[in-house]
C-alpha positions as CSV (number, residue, x, y, z in Angstrom):
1,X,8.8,-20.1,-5.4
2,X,6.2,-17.9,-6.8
3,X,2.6,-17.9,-7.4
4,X,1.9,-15.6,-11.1
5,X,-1.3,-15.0,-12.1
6,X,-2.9,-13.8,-15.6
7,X,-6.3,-12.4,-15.3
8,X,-9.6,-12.1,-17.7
9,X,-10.1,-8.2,-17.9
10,X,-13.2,-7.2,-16.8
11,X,-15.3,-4.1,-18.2
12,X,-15.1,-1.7,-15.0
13,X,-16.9,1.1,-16.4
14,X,-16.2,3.9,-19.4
15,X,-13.1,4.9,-17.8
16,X,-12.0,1.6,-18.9
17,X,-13.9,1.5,-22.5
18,X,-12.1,5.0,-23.1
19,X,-8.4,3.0,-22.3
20,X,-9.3,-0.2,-24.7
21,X,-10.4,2.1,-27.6
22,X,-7.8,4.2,-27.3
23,X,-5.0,1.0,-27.8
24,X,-1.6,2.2,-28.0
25,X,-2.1,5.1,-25.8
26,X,-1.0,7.2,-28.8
27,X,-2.9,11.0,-29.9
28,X,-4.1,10.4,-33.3
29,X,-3.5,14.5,-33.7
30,X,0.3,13.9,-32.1
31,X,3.1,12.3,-31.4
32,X,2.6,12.6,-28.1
33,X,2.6,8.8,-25.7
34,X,0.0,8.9,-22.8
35,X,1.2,7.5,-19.9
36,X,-1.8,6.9,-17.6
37,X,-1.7,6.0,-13.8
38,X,-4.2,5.0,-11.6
39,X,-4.9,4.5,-7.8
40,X,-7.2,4.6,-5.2
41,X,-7.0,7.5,-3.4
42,X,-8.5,11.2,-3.5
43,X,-6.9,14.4,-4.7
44,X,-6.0,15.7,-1.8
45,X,-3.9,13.1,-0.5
46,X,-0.2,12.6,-0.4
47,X,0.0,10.0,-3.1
48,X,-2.2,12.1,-5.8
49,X,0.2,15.2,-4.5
50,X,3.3,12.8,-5.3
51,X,1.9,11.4,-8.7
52,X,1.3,15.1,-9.9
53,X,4.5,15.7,-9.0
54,X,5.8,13.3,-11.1
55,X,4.0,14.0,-13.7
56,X,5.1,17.8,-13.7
57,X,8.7,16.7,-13.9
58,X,7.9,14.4,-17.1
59,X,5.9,16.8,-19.2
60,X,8.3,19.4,-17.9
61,X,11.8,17.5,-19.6
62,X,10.0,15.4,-21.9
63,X,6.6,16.8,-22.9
64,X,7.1,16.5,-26.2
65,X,6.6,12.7,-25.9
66,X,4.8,12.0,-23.2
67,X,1.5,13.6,-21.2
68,X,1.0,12.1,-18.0
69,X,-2.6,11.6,-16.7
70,X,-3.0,10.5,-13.2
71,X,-6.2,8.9,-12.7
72,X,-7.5,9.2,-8.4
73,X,-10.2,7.8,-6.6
74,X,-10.8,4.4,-8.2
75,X,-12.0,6.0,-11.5
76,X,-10.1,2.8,-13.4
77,X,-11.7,0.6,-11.1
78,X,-10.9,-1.1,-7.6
79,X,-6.9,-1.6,-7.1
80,X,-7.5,-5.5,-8.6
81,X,-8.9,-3.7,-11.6
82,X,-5.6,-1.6,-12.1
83,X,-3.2,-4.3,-11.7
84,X,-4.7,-6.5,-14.2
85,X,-5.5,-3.3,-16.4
86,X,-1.4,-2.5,-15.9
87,X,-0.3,-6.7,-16.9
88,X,-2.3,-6.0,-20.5
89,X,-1.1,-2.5,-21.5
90,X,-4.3,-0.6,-21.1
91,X,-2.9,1.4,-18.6
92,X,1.0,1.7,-18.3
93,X,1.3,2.3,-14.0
94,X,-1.1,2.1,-10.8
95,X,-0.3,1.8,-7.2
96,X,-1.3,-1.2,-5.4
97,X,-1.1,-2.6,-2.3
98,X,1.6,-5.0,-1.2
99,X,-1.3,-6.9,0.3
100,X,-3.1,-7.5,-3.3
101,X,0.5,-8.3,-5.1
102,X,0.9,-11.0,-3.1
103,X,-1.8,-12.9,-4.9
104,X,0.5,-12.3,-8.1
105,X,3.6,-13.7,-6.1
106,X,4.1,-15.1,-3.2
107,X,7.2,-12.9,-2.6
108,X,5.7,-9.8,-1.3
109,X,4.2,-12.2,1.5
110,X,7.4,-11.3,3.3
111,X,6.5,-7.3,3.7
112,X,3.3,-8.4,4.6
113,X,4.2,-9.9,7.9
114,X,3.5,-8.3,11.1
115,X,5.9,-6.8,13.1
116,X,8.7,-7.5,10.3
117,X,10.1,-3.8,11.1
118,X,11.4,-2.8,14.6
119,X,10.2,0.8,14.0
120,X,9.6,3.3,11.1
121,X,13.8,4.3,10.4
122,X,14.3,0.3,9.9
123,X,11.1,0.2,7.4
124,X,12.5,3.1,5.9
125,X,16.0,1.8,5.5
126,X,14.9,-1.6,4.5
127,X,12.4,-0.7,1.4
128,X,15.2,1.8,0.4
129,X,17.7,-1.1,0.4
130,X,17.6,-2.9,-3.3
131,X,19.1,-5.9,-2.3
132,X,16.0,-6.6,-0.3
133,X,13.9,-5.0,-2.5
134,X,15.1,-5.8,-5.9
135,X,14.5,-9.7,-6.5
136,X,11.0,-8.9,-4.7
137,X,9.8,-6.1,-7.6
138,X,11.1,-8.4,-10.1
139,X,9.6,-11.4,-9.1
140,X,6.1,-10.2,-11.5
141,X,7.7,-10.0,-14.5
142,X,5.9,-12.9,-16.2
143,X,2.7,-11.7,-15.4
144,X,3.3,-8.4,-17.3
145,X,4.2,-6.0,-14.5
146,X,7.1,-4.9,-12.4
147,X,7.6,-2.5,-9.4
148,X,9.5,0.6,-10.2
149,X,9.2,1.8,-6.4
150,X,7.8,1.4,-3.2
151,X,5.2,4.2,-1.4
152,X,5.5,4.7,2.6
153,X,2.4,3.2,4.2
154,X,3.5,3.8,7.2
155,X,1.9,1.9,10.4
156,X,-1.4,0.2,10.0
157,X,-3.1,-0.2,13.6
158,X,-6.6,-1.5,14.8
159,X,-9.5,1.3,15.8
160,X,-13.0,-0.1,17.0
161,X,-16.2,1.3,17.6
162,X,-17.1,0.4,21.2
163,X,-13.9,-0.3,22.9
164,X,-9.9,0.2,22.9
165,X,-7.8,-2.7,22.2
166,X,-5.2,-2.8,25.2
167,X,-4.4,-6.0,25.0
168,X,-4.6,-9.0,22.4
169,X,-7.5,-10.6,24.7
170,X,-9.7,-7.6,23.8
171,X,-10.0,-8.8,20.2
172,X,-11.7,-12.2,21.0
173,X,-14.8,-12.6,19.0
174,X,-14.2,-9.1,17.3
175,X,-14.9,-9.1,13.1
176,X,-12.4,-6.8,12.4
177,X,-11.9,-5.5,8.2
178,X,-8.6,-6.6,7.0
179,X,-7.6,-6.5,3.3
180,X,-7.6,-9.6,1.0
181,X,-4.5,-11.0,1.9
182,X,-4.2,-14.3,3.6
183,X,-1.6,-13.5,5.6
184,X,-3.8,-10.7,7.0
185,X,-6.5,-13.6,7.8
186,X,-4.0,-16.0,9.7
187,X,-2.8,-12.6,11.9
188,X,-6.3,-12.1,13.2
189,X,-6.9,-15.7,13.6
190,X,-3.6,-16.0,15.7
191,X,-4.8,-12.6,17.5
192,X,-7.8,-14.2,18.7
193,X,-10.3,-11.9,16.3
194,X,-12.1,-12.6,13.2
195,X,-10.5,-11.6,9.8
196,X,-13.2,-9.9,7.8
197,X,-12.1,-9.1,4.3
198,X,-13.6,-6.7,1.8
199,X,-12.8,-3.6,-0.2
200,X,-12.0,-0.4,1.4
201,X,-14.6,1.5,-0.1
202,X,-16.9,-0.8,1.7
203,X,-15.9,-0.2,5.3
204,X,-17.2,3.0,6.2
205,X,-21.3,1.2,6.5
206,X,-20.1,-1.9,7.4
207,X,-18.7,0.0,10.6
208,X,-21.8,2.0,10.9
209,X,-24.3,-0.5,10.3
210,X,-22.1,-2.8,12.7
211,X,-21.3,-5.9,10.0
212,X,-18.0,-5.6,11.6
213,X,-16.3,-4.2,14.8
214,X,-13.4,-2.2,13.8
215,X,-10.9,-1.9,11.2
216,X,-7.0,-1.8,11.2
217,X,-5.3,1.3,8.9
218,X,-4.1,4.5,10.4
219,X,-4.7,7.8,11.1
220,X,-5.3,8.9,7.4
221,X,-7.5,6.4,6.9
222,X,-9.7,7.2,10.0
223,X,-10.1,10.7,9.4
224,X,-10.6,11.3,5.4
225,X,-12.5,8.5,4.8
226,X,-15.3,9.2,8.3
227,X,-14.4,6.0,10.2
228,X,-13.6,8.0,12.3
229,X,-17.5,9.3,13.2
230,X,-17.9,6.0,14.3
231,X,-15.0,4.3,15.8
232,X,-14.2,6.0,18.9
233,X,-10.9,4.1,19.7
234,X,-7.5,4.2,17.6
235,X,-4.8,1.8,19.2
236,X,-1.4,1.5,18.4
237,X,-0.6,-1.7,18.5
238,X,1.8,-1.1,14.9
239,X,1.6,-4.7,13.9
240,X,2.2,-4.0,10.1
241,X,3.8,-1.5,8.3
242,X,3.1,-2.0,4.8
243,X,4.2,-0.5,2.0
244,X,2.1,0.4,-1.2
245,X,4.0,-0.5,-4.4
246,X,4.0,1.6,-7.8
247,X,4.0,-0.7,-10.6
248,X,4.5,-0.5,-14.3
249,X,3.8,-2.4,-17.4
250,X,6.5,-4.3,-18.5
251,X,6.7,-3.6,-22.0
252,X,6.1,-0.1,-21.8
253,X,8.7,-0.2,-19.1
254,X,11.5,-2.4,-21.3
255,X,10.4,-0.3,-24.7
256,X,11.6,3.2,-23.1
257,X,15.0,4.9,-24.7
258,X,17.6,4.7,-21.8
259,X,17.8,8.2,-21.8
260,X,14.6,8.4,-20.8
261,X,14.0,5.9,-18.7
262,X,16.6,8.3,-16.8
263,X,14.1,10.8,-16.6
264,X,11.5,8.8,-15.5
265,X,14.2,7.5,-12.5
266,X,14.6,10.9,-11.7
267,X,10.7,11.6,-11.6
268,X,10.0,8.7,-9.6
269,X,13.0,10.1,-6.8
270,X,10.7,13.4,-6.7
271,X,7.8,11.8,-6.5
272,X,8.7,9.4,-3.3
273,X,10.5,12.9,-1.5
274,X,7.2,14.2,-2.0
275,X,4.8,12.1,-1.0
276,X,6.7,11.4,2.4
277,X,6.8,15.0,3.2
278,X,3.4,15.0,2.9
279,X,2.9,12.4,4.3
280,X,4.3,13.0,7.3
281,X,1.8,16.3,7.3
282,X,-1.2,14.1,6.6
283,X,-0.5,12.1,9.3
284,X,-0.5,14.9,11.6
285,X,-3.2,16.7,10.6
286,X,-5.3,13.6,10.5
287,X,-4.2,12.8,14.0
288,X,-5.5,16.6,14.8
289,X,-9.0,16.0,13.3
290,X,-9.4,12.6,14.9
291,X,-9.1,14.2,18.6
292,X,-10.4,17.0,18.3
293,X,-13.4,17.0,15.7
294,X,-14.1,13.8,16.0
295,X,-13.7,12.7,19.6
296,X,-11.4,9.6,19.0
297,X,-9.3,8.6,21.9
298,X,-5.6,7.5,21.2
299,X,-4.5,4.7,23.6
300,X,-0.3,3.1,22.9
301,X,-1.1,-0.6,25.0
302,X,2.2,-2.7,24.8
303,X,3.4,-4.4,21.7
304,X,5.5,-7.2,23.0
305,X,2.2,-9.7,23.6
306,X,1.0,-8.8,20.0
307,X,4.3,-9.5,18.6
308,X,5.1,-12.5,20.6
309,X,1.9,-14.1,18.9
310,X,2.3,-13.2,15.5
311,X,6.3,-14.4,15.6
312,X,5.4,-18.1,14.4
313,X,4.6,-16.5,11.1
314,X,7.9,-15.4,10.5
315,X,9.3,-18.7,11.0
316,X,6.6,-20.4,8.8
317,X,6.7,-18.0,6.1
318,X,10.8,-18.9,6.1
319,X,10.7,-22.9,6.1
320,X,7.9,-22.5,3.1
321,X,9.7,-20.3,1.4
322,X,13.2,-21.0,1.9
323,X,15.1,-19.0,-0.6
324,X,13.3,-15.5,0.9
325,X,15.6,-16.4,4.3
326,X,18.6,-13.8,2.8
327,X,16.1,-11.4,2.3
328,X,14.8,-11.8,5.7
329,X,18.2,-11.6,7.4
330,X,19.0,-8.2,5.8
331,X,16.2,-6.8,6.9
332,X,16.7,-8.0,10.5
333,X,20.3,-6.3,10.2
334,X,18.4,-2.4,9.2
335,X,16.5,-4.0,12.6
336,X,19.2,-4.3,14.4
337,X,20.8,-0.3,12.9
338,X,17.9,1.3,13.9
339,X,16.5,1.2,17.6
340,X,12.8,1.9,17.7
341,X,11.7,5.0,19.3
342,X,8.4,6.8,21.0
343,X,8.5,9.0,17.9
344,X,7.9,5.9,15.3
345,X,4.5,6.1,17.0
346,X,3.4,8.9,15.1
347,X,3.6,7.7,12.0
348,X,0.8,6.1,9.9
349,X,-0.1,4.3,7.0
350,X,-2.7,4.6,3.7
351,X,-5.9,3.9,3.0
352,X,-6.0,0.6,1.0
């Protein structure tokens, strides 16, 4: 049912060196436990906001046992880096993409899917159901790691540098960036373009120096990160919405007291109200820049041929992987609840 994977640790750099010396994460002046997170993004956006939110709540009820540090921009290393860095210990949390857990199990394959959600309410509804997301978080426990909660990602969506993509025709021959997940490579195939994988931070002169056509992400991504001074055309085709996944070493995780392990629940509520009010905001004030400082044009070309391509996926995922079928079938039910709208339009996804 599920591929785990253990990984040699590389040496990523003196961020890294600092972790391994320091072993236990204890103070040798104090009692005090560091708890150290990392992920990929910069200060400013709604994921570092919701992390230092978090972190504010823990220091502020339990301070006198644990200091948080929140580690942004890749400083621990690429997202690959922090997971494996999370399965050992030397760090206790990071956030990773669903796209890169699914190399640790083939469980998360499922949110990876395109057009698994019939708008943003039944995405919402569905990550905030346990029953589907449970047995899914859990399913990396013998690797050394476990989800504690998932991030909103919102809607990733292609933009190009020379043309809009109206149609799935438009992305024959196209090398389009897509992140390291083969389901992400069998999309594009089926879509008629060509999957080209690589890290994030490498996309901005692979656009420019045209090594690739376009990208898929959102608005965020677009804006903070300058694709947008090169690709001209953001379309919103929505065919993922995938969420980013907070994850936590497993014995840190299983050697907390209960009581606060209740504080840490409690932390990680404030944290996720947090990051999707800002995220929301992001979104916006990305979608702001894009048009009018950068001169991208927004174009909304119809769904249904996208989605009609990419539904053999669903079915294939389901006969290889039979006992994720429940799963499936609950989230078709928050489908079914929640009737897409214009307004699911406007929301985006991260940067991964």
């Amino acid at each position: 049912m599920k591929r785990l994977h253990k990984w040699n640790i590389p040496a990523i750099g003196a961020g890294v060196i600092v972790l391994t010396l320091a072993g236990t994460g204890m103070r040798s002046e104090a009692a005090e436990r560091i708890v150290r997170i990392g992920h990929n993004q910069s200060t400013d956006h709604p994921t570092n906001i919701a992390l230092t939110a978090f972190k504010e709540y823990i220091e502020e009820k339990l301070g006198d046992k644990y200091e948080v540090q929140v580690y942004p921009s890749e400083f621990l290393g690429s997202q690959t880096d922090m997971v494996q860095l999370t399965q050992t210990g030397a760090i206790d949390f990071c956030v990773a993409s669903n796209a890169i857990l699914e190399t640790f199990s083939e469980d998360y394959t499922l949110f990876n899917l395109p057009y698994l959600f019939s708008s943003g309410e039944a995405y919402h509804a569905s990550m905030d159901d346990p029953e589907i997301t449970g047995p899914i978080f859990e399913s990396t426990q013998k690797a050394g790691f476990k989800a504690v909660t998932w991030i909103d990602a919102g809607t990733r969506n292609f933009y190009t540098v020379d043309k809009p993509i109206e149609s799935p025709a438009d992305l024959k021959g196209m090398k389009i960036r897509v992140q390291q997940s083969p389901t992400n490579v069998t999309m594009m195939k089926l879509l008629g373009g060509s999957a080209t994988p690589m890290g994030f931070g490498e996309v901005y002169t692979a656009l420019q120096s045209k090594i690739i056509d376009g990208a898929e992400n959102n608005e965020v991504a677009l804006t903070a990160n300058g694709h947008g001074d090169v690709c001209k055309y953001y379309s919103y085709d929505m065919h993922q919405m995938i969420p980013d996944i907070l994850i936590g070493n497993c014995k840190f995780l299983d050697q907390l007291p209960e009581e606060d392990w209740a504080v840490y629940q409690e932390g990680i509520k404030i944290m996720n109200q947090v990051q999707r009010t800002e995220w929301v905001k992001a979104v916006e004030a990305a979608k702001e820049k894009a048009a009018k400082e950068m001169g991208v044009k927004f174009n909304y070309p119809d769904t249904a041929p996208f989605q009609k391509i990419c539904a053999p996926m669903h079915q294939a995922l389901i006969s290889q992987h039979p006992e994720l079928a429940p799963i499936y079938d609950k989230i078709q039910v928050h489908n079914m609840e929640n009737v897409a709208s214009e307004s699911s339009k406007s929301k985006g996804g991260k940067a991964q």
